[in-house]
C-alpha angles and dihedrals in degrees: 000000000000122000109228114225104233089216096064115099097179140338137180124199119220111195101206097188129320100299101035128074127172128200117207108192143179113206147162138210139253085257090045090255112156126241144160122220129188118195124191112191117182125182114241133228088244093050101255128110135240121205128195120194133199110192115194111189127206097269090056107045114083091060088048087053100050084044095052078046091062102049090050093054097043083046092049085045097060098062094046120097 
């Protein structure tokens, strides 16, 4: 069984392909201090893994998220007509 990180509020998994996978996670700290992480983990040719990961803490979230906001809508914009 998994043992369920008591820090995580909520987290969703995006498989891109066999070999990507990409964590989207809403934390927070030991002082219950907000963040946002996105992982990205790929397998590699030699079997190992390699793992990237993008931490956005509390002070800056609010302006990621507008951005994110943005190219969402430039993206969603782009298939309208």
């Amino acid at each position: 069984m998994e043992k369920k990180d008591n820090n995580e509020i909520h987290s969703e998994t995006v498989k891109a392909g066999a070999n990507k996978v990409f964590y989207l996670s809403l934390r927070k700290t030991q002082n219950d201090d907000l963040f946002f992480s996105l992982s990205e983990i790929k397998n590699m040719d030699n079997g190992r893994q390699q793992k990237n990961t993008v931490m956005v803490f509390e002070n800056n979230m609010k302006d990621f998220i507008t951005a994110f906001r943005t190219i969402i809508k430039k993206y969603n914009d782009m298939f309208e007509e």
